[in-house]
PDBQT receptor file of N, H, CA, C and O in Angstrom, charges set to zero:
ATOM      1  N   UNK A   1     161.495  84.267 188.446  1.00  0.00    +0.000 N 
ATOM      2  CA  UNK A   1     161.444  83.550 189.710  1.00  0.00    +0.000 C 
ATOM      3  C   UNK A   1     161.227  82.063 189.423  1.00  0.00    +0.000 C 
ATOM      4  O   UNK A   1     160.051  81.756 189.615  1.00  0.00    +0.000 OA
ATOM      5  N   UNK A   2     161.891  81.184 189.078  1.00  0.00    +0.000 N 
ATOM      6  H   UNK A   2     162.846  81.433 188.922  1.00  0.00    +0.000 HD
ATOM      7  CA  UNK A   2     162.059  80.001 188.785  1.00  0.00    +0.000 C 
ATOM      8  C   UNK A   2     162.575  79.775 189.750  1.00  0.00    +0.000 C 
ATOM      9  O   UNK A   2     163.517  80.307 190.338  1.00  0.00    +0.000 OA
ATOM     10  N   UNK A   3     161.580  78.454 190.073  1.00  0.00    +0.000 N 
ATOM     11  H   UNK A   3     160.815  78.022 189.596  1.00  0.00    +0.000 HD
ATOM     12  CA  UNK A   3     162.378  77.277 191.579  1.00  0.00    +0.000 C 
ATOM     13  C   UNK A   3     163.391  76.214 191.115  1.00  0.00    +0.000 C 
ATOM     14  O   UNK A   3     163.296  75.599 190.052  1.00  0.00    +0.000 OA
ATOM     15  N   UNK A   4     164.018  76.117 191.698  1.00  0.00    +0.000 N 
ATOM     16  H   UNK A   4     164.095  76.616 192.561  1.00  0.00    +0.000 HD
ATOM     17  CA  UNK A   4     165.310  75.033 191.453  1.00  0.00    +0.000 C 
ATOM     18  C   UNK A   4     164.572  73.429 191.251  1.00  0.00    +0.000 C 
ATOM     19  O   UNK A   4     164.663  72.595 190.349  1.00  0.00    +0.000 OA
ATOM     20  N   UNK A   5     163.741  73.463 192.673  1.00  0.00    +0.000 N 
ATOM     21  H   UNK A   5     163.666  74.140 193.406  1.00  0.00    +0.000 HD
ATOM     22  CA  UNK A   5     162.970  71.875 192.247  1.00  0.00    +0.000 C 
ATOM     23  C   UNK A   5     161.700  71.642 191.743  1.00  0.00    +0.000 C 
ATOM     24  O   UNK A   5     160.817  71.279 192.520  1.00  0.00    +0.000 OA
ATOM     25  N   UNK A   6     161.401  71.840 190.214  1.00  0.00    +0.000 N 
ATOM     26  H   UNK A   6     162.118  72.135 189.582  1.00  0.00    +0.000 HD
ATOM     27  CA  UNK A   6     159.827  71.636 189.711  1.00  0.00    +0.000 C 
ATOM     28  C   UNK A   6     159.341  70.490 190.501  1.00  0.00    +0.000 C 
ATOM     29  O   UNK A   6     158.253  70.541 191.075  1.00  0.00    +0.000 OA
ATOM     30  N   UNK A   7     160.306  69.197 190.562  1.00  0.00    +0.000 N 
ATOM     31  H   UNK A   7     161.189  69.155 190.095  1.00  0.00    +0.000 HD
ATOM     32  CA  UNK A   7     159.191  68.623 190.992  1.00  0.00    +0.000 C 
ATOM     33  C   UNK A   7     158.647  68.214 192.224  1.00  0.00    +0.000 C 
ATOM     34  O   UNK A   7     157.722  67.412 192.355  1.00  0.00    +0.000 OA
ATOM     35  N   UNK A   8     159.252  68.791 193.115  1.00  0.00    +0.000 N 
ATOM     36  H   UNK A   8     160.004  69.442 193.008  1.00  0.00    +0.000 HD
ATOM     37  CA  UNK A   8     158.848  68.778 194.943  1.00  0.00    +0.000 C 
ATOM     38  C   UNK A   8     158.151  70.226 194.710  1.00  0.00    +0.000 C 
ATOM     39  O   UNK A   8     157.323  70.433 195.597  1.00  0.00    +0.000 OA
ATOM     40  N   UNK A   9     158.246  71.289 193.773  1.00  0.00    +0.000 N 
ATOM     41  H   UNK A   9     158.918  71.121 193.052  1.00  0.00    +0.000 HD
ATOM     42  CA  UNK A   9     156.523  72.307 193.808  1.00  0.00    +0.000 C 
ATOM     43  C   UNK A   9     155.734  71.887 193.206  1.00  0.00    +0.000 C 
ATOM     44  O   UNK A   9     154.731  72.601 193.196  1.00  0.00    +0.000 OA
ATOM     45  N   UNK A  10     155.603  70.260 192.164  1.00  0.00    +0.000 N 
ATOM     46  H   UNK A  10     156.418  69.680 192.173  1.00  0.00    +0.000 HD
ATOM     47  CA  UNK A  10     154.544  69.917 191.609  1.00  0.00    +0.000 C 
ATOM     48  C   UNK A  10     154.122  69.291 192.699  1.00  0.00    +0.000 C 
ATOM     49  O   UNK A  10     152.898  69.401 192.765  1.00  0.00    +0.000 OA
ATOM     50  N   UNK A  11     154.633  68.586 193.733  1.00  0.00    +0.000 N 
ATOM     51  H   UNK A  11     155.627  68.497 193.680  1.00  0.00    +0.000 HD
ATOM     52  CA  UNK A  11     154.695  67.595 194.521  1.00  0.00    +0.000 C 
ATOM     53  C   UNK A  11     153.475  68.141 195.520  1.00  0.00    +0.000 C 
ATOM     54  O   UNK A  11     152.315  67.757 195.669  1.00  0.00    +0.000 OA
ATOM     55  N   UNK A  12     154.334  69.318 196.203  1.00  0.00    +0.000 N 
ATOM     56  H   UNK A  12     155.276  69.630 196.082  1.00  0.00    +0.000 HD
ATOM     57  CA  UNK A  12     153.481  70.352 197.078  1.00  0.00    +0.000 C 
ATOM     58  C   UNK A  12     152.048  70.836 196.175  1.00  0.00    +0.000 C 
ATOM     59  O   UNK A  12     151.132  70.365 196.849  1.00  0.00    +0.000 OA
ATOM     60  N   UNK A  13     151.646  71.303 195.390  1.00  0.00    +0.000 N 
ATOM     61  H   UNK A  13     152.390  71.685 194.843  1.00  0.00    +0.000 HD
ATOM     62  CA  UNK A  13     150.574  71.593 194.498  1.00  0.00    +0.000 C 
ATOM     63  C   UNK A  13     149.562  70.205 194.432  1.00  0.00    +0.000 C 
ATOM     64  O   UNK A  13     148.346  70.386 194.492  1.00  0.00    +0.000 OA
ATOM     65  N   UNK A  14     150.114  68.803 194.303  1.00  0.00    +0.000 N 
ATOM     66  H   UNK A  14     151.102  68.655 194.254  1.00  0.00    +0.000 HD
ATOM     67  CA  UNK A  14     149.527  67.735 194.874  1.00  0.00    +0.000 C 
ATOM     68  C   UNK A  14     148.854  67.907 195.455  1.00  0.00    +0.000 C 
ATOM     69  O   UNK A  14     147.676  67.868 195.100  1.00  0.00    +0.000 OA
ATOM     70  N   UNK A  15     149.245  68.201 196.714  1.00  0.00    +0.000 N 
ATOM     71  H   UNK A  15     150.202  68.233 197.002  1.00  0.00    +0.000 HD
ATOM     72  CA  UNK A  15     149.263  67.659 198.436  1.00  0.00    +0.000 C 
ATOM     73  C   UNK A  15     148.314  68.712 198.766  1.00  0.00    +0.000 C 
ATOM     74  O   UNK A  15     147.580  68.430 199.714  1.00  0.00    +0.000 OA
ATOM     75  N   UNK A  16     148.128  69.924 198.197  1.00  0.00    +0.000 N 
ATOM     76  H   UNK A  16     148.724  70.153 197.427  1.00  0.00    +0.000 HD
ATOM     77  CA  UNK A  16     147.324  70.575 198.699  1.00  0.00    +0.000 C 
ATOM     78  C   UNK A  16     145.893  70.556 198.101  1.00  0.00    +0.000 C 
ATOM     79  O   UNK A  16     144.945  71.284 198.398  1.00  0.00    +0.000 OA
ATOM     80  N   UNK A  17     145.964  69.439 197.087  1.00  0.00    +0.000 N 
ATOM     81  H   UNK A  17     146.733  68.848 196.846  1.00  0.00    +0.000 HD
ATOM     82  CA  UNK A  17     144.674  69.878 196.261  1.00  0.00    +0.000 C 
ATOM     83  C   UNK A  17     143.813  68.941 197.284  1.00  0.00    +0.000 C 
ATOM     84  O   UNK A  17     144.574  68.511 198.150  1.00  0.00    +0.000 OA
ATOM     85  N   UNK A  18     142.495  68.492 197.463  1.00  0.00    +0.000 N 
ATOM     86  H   UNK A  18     141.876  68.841 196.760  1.00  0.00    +0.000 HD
ATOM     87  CA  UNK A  18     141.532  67.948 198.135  1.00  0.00    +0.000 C 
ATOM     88  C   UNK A  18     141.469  66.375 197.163  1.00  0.00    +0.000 C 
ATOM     89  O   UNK A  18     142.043  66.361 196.073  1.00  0.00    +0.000 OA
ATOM     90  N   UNK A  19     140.975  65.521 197.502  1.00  0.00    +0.000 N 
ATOM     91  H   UNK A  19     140.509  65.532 198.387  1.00  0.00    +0.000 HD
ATOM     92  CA  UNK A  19     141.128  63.888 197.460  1.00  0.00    +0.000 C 
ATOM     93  C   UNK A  19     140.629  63.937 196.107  1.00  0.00    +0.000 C 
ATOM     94  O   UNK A  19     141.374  63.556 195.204  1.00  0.00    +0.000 OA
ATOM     95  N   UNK A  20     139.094  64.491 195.762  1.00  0.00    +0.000 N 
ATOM     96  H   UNK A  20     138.490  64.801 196.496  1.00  0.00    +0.000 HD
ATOM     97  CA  UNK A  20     138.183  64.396 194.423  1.00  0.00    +0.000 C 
ATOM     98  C   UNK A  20     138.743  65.502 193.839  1.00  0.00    +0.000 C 
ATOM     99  O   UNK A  20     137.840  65.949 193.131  1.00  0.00    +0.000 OA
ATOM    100  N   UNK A  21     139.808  66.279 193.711  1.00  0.00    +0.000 N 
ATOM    101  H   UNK A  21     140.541  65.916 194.287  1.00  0.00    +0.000 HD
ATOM    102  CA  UNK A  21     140.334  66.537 192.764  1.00  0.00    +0.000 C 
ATOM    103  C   UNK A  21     140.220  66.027 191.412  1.00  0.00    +0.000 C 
ATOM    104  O   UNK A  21     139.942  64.857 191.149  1.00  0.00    +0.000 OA
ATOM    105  N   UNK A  22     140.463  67.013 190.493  1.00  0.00    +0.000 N 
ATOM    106  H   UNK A  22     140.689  67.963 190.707  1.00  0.00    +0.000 HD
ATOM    107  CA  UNK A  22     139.989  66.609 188.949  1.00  0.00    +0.000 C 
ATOM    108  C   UNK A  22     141.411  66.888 188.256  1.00  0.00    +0.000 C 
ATOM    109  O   UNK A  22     142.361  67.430 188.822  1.00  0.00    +0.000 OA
ATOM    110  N   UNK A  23     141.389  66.321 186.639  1.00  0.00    +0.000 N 
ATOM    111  H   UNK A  23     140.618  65.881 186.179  1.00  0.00    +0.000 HD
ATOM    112  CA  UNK A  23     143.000  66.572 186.190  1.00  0.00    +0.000 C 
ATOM    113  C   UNK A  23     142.637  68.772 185.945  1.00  0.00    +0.000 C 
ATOM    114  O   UNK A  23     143.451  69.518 186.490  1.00  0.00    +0.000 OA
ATOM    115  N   UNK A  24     141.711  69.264 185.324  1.00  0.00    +0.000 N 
ATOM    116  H   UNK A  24     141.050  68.658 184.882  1.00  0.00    +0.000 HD
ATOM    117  CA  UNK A  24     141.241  70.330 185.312  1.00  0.00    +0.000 C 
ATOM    118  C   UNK A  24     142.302  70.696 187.124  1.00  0.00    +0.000 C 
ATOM    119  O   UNK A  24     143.465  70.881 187.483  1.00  0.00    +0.000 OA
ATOM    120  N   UNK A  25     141.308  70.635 187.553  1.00  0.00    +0.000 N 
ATOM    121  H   UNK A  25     140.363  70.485 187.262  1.00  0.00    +0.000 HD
ATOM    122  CA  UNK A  25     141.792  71.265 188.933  1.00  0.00    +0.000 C 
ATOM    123  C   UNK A  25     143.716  71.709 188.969  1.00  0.00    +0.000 C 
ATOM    124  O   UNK A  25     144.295  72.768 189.212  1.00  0.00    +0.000 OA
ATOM    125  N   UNK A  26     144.059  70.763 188.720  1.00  0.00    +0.000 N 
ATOM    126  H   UNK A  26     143.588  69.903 188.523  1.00  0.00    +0.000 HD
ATOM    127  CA  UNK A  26     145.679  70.422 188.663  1.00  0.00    +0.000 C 
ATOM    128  C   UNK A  26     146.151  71.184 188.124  1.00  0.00    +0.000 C 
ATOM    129  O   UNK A  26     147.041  71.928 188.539  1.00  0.00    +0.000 OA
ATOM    130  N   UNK A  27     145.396  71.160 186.518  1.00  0.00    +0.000 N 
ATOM    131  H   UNK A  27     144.673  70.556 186.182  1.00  0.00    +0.000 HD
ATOM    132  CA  UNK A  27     145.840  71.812 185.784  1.00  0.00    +0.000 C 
ATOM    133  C   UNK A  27     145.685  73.849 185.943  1.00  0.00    +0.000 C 
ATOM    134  O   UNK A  27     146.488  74.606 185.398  1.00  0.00    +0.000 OA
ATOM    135  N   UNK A  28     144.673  74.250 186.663  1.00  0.00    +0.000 N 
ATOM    136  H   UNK A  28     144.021  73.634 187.106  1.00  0.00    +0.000 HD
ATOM    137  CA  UNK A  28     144.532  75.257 187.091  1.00  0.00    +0.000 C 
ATOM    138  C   UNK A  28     145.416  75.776 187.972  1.00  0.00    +0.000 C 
ATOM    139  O   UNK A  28     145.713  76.970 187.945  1.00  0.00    +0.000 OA
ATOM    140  N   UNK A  29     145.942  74.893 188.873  1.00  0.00    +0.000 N 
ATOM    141  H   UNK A  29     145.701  73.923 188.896  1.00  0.00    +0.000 HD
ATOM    142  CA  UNK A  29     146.650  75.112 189.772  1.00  0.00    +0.000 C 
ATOM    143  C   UNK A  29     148.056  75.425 189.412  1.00  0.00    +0.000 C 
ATOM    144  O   UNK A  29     148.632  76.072 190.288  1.00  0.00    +0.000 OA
ATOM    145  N   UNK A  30     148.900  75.090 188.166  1.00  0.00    +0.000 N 
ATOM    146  H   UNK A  30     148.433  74.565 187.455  1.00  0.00    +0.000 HD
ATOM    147  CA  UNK A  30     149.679  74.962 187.443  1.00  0.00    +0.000 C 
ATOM    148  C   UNK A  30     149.447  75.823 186.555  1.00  0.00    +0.000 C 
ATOM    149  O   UNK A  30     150.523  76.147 186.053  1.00  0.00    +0.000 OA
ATOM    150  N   UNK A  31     148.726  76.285 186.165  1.00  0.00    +0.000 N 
ATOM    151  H   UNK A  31     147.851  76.022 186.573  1.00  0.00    +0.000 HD
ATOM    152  CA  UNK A  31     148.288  77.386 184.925  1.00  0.00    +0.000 C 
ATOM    153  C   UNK A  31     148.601  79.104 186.169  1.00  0.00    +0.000 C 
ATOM    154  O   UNK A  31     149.333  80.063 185.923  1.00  0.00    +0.000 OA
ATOM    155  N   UNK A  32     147.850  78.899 187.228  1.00  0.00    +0.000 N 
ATOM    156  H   UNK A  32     147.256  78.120 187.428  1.00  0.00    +0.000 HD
ATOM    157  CA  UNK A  32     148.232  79.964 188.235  1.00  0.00    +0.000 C 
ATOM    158  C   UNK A  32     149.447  80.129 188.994  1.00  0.00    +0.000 C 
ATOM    159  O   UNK A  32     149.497  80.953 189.907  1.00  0.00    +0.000 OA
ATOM    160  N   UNK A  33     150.463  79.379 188.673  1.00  0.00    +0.000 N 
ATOM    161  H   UNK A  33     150.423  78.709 187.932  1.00  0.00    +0.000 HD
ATOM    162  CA  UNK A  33     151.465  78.794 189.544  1.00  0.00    +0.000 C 
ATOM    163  C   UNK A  33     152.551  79.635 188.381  1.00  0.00    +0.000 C 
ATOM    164  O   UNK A  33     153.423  80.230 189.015  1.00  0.00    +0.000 OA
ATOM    165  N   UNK A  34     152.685  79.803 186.983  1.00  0.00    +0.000 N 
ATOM    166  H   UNK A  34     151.977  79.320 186.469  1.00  0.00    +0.000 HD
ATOM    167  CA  UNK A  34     153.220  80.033 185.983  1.00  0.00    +0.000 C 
ATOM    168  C   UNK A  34     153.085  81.444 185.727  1.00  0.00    +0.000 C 
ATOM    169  O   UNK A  34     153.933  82.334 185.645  1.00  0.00    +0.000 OA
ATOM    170  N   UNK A  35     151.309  81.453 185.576  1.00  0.00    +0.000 N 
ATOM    171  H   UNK A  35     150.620  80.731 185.643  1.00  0.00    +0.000 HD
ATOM    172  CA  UNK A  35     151.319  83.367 185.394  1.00  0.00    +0.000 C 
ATOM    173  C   UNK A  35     151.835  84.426 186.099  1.00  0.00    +0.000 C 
ATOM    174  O   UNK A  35     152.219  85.536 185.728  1.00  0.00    +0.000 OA
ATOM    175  N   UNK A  36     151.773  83.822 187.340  1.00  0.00    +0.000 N 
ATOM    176  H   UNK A  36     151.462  82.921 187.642  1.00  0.00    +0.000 HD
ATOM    177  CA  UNK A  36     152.221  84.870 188.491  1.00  0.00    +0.000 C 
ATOM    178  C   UNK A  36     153.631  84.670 188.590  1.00  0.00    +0.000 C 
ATOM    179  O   UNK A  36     154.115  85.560 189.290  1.00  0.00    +0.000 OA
ATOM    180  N   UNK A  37     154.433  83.913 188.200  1.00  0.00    +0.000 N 
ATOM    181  H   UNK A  37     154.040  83.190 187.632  1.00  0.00    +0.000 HD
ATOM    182  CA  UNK A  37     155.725  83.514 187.758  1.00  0.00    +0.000 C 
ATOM    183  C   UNK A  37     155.936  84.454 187.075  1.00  0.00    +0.000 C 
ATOM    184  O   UNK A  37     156.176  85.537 187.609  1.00  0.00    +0.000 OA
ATOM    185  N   UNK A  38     155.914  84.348 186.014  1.00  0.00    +0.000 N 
ATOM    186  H   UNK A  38     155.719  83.468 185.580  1.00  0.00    +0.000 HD
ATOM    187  CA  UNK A  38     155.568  85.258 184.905  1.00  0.00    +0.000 C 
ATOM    188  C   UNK A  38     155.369  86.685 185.339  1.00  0.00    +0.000 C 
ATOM    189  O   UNK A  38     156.505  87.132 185.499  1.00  0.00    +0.000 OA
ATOM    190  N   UNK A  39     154.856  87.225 185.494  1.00  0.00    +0.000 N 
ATOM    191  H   UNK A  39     153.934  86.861 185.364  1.00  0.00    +0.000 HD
ATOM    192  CA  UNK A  39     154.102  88.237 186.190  1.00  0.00    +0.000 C 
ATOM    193  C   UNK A  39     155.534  89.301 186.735  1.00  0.00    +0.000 C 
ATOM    194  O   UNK A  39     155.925  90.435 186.457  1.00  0.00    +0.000 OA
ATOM    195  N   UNK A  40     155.936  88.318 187.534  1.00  0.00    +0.000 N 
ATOM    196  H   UNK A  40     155.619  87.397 187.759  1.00  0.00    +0.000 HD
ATOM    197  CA  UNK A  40     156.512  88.194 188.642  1.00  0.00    +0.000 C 
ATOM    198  C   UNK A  40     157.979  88.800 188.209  1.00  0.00    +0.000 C 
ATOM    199  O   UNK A  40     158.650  89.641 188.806  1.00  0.00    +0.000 OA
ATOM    200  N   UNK A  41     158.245  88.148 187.060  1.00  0.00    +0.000 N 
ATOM    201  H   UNK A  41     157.699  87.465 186.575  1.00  0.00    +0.000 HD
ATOM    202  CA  UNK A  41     159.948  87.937 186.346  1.00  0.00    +0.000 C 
ATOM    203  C   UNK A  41     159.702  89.108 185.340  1.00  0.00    +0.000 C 
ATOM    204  O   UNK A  41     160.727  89.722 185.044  1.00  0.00    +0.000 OA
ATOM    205  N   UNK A  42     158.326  89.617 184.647  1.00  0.00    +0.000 N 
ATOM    206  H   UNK A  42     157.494  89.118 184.887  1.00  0.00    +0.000 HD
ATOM    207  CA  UNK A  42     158.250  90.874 183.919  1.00  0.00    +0.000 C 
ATOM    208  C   UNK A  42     158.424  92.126 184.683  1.00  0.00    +0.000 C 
ATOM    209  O   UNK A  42     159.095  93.073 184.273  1.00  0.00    +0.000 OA
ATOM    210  N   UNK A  43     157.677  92.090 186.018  1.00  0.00    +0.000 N 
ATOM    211  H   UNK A  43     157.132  91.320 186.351  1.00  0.00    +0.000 HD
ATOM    212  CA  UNK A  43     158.257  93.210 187.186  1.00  0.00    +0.000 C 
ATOM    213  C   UNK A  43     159.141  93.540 187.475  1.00  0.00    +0.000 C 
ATOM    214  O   UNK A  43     159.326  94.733 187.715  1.00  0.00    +0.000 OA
ATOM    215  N   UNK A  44     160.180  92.533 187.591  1.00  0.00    +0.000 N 
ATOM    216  H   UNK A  44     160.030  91.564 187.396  1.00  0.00    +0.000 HD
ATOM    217  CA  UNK A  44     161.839  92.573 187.862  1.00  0.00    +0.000 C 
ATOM    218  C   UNK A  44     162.042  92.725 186.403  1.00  0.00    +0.000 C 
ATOM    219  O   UNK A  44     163.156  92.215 186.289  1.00  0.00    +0.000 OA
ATOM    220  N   UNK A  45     161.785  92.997 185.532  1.00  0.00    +0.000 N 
ATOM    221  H   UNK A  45     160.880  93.411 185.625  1.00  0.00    +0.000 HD
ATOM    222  CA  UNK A  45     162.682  92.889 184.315  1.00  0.00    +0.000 C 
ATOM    223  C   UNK A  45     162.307  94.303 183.643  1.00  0.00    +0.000 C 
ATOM    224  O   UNK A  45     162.836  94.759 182.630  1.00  0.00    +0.000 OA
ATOM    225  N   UNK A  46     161.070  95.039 184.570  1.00  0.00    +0.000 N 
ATOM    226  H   UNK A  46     160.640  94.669 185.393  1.00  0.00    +0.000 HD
ATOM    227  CA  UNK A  46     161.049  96.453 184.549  1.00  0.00    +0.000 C 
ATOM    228  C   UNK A  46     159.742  96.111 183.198  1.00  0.00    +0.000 C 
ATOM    229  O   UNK A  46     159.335  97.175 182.733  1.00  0.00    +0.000 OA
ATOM    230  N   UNK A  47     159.379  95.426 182.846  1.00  0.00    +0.000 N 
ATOM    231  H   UNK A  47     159.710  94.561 183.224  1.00  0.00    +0.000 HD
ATOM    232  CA  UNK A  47     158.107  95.188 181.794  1.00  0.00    +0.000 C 
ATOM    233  C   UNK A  47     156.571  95.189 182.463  1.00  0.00    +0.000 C 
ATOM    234  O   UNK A  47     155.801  94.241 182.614  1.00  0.00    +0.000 OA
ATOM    235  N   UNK A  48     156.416  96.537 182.791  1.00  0.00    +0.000 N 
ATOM    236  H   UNK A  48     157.042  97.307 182.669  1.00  0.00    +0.000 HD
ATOM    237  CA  UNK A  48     155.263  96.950 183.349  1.00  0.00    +0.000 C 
ATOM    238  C   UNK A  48     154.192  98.664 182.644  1.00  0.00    +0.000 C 
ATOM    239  O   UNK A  48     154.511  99.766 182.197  1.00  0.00    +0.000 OA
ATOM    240  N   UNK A  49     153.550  98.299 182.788  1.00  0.00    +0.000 N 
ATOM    241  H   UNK A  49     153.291  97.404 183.151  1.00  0.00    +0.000 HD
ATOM    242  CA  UNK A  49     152.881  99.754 182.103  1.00  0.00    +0.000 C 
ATOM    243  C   UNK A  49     151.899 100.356 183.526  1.00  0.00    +0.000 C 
ATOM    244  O   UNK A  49     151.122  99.790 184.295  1.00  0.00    +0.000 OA
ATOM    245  N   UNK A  50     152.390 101.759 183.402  1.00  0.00    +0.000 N 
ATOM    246  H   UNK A  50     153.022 102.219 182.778  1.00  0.00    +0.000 HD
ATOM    247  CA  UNK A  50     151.474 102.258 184.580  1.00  0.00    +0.000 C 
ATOM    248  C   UNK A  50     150.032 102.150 184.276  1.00  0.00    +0.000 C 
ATOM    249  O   UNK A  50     149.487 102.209 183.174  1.00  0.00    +0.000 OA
ATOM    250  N   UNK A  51     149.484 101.972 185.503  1.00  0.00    +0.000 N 
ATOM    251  H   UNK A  51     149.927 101.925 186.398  1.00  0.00    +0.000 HD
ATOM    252  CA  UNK A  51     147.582 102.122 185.643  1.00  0.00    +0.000 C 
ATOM    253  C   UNK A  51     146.915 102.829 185.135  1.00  0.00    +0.000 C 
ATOM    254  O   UNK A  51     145.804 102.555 184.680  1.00  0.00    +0.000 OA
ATOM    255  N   UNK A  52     147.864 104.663 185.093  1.00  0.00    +0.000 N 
ATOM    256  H   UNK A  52     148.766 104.886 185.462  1.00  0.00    +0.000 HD
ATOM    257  CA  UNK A  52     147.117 105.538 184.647  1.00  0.00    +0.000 C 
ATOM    258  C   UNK A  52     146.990 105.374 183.026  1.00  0.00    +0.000 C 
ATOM    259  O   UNK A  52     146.028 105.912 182.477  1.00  0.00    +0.000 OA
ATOM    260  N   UNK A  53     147.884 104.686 182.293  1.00  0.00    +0.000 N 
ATOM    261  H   UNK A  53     148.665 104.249 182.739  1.00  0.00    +0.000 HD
ATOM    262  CA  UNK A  53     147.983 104.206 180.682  1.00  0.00    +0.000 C 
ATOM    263  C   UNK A  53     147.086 103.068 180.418  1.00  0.00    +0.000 C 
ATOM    264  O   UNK A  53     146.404 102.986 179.396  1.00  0.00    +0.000 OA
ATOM    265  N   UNK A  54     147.102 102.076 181.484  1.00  0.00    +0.000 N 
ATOM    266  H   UNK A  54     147.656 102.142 182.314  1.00  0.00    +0.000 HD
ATOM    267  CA  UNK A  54     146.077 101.206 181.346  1.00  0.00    +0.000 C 
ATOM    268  C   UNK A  54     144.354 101.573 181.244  1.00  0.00    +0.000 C 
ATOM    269  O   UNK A  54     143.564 101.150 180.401  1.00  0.00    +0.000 OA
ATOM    270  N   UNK A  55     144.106 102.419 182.297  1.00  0.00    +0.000 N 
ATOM    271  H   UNK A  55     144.748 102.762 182.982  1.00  0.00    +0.000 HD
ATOM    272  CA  UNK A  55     142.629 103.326 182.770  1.00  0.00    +0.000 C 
ATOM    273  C   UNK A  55     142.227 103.579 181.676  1.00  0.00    +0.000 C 
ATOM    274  O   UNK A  55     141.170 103.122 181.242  1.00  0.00    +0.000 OA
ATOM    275  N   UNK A  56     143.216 104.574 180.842  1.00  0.00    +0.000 N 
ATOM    276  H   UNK A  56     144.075 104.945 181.194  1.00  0.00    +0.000 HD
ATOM    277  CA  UNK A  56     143.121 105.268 179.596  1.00  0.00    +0.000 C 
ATOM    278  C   UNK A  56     143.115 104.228 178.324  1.00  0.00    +0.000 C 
ATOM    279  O   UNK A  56     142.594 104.405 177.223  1.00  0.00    +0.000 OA
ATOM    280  N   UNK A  57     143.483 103.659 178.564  1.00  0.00    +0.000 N 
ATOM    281  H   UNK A  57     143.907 103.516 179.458  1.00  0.00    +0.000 HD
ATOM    282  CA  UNK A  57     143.650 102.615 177.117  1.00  0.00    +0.000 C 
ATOM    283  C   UNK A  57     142.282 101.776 176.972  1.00  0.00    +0.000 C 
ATOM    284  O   UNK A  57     142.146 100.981 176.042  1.00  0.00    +0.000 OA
ATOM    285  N   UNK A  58     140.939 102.062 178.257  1.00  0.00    +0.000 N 
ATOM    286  H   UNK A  58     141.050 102.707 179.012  1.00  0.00    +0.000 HD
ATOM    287  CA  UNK A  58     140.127 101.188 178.721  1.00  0.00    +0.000 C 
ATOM    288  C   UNK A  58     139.329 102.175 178.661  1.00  0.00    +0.000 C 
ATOM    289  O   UNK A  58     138.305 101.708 178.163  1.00  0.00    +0.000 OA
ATOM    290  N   UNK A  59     139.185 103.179 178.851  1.00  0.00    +0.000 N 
ATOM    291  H   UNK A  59     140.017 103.558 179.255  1.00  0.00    +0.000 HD
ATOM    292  CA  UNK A  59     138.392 104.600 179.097  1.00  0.00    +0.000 C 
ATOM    293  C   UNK A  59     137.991 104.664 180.445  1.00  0.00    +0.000 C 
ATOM    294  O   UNK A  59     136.833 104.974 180.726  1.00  0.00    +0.000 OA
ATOM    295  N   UNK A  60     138.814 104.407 181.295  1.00  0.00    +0.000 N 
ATOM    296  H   UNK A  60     139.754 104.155 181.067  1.00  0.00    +0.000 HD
ATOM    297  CA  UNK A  60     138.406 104.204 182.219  1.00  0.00    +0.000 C 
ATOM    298  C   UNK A  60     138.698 105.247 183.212  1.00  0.00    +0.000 C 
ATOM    299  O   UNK A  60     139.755 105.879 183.225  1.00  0.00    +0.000 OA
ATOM    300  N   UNK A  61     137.560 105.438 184.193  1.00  0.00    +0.000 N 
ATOM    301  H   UNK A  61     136.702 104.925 184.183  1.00  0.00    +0.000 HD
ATOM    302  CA  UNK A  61     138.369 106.783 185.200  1.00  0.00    +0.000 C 
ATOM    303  C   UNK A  61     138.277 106.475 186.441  1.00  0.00    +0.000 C 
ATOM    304  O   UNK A  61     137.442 105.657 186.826  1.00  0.00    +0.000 OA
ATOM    305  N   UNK A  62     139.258 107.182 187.390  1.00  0.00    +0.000 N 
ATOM    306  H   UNK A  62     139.936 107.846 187.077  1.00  0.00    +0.000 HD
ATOM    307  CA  UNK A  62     139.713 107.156 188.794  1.00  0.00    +0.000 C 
ATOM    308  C   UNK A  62     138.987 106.597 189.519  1.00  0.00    +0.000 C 
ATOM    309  O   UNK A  62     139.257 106.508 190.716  1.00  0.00    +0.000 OA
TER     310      UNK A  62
């Protein structure tokens, strides 16, 4: 899921941050903006492992 214009969604990611914003902040915002990108393009690309393999790989139960 790549946007056509990086830089009118860096633009928007700006605009929404608050005035005392920090470069950190920005950079978070951009770090979350990518993973879920990411995320996003491994789902469609069928690169997912079920929960119940995950639970188990964690010892984890229901």
């Amino acid at each position: 899921m790549q946007t056509n214009n990086i830089k009118q969604e860096a633009y928007r990611l700006l605009q929404k941050l608050p005035e005392n914003a920090t470069w950190d902040d920005l950079m978070y915002e951009i770090y979350v903006r990518q993973t879920i990108e990411a995320g996003i393009e491994d789902s469609e690309a069928g690169r997912t492992i079920d929960v119940g393999q995950v639970r188990a790989k964690f010892g984890l139960t229901k």
